[in-house]
N, C-alpha and C positions, 0 to 999 in steps of 0.2 A: 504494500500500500504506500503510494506517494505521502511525502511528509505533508504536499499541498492537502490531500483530503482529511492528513488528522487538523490541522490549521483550520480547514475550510468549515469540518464539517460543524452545521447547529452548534452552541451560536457561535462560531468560529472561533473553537477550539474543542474538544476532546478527547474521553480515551477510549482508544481502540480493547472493547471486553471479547475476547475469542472464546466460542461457543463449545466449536467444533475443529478438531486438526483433521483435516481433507485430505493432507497429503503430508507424507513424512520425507527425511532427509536420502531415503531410498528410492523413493517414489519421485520424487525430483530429479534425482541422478540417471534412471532409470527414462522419466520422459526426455533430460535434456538429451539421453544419447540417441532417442529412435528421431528425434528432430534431426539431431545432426543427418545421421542420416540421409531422413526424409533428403533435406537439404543439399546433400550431394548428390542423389540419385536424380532429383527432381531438375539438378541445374549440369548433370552430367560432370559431375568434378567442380571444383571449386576457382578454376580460370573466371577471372571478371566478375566475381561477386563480392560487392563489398555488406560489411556487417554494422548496422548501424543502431546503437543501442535510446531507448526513449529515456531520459531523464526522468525520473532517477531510476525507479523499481527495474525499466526495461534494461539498464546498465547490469547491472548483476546480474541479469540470466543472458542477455548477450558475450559477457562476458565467459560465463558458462559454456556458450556453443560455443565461442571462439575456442577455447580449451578442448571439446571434445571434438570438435572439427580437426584441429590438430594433431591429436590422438590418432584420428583413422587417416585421415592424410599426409598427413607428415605437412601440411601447407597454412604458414601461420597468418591469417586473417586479424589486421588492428581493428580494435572495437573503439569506432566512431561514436560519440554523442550526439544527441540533437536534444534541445528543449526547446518546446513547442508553445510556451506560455504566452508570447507576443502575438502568436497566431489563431488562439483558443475564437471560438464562439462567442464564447461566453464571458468575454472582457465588459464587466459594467453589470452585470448579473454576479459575481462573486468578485473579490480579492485578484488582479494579477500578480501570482509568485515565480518569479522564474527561480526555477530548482537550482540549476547548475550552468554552465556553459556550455556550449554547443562545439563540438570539437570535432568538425569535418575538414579533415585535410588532403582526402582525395577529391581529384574531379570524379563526377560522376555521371558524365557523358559517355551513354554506352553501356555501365556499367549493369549489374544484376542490384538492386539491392533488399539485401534482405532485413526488415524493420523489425525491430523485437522490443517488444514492450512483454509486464510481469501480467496483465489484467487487461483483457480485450472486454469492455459495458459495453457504452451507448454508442461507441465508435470515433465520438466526437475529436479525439483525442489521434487516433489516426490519419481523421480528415485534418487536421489543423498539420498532422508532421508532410502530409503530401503535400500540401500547399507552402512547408515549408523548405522541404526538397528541392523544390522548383528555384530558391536560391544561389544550391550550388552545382547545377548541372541538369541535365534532361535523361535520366536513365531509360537503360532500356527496356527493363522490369522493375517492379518493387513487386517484392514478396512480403506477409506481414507473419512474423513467427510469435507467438505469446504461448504463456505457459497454462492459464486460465483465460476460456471462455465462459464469461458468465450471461449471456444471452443479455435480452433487453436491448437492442438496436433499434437506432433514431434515425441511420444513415445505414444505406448498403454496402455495408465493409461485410469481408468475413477473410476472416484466416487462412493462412497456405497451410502452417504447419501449428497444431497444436498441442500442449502438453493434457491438457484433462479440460473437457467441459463437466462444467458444472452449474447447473442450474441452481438459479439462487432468487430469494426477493430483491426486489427493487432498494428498499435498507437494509440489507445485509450488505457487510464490506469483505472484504478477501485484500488476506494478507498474506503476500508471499514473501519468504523468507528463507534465509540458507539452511535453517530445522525443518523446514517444510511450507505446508500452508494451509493460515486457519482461517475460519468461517466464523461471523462474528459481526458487532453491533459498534456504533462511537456510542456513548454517552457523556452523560457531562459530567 
């Protein structure tokens, strides 16, 4: 879970109460390798695809394929940032936080890329990094890898590569984390 949603959430701030663990420190290791994977098969080897991780949550599991990308191919892919907070929708309706820096240092004309964020929702958050994309080059795919699909789409996104859908309420939050990941409520 972005630090933006514990900030944001009601009445911007809370704490994140976990209900349920979904997914354990196995079960994450386990989805990030069949992505990897996926990811090679799907792009015939890893020539031309860059890996670009969503600020923040989406960095640590991008960071994750990188590593296990590497493992099977021996071919070491740098995990780019992007934050997307200038870009949101939803600028004037909540708080704009931008997480972190945005750290793209390939062009990316041409290139594959593959967008990894920790929690695919309402999509919004997708549409704002493709629109942010268009900054540093015109690829020749974007692929979206996330570890959780938690359904509720606003916009027609959906995932290349997924780690576990899970269907959840509209206020349940999902937090994904290097022990796993839990299912669970902000309160105040």
């Amino acid at each position: 879970m972005a630090e933006r949603e514990r900030r944001s959430a009601p009445p911007y701030g809370g704490v994140f109460v976990p209900r349920t663990r979904v997914m354990e420190r196995d079960d994450l290791h386990r989805a990030i390798w069949r992505m990897a994977h996926e990811i090679i098969e799907r792009n015939h080897g890893l020539d031309g695809v860059e890996l670009i991780g969503l600020q923040t949550g989406g960095v640590a599991v991008a960071e994750r394929l990188g590593e296990a990308l590497f493992a099977i191919e021996q071919v070491s892919l740098p995990v780019q940032t992007l934050d997307v907070a200038f870009y949101r929708d939803d600028i004037g309706l909540r708080p704009v936080l931008p997480e972190a820096v945005t750290d793209i240092t390939a062009d990316l004309d041409g290139k594959i890329v593959v967008l990894v964020d920790d929690v695919l929702f309402t999509g919004r958050t997708i549409r704002a990094a493709l629109n942010a994309l268009g900054d540093y080059g015109r690829p020749r795919a974007v692929q979206l890898a996330v570890m959780i699909d938690r359904g509720h789409r606003e916009l027609p996104i959906r995932p290349d590569f997924v780690g576990k859908n899970l269907p959840t309420r509209r206020d349940e939050v999902v937090d994904v984390h290097a022990d796993g990941v839990d299912l669970g409520e902000m309160r105040k």
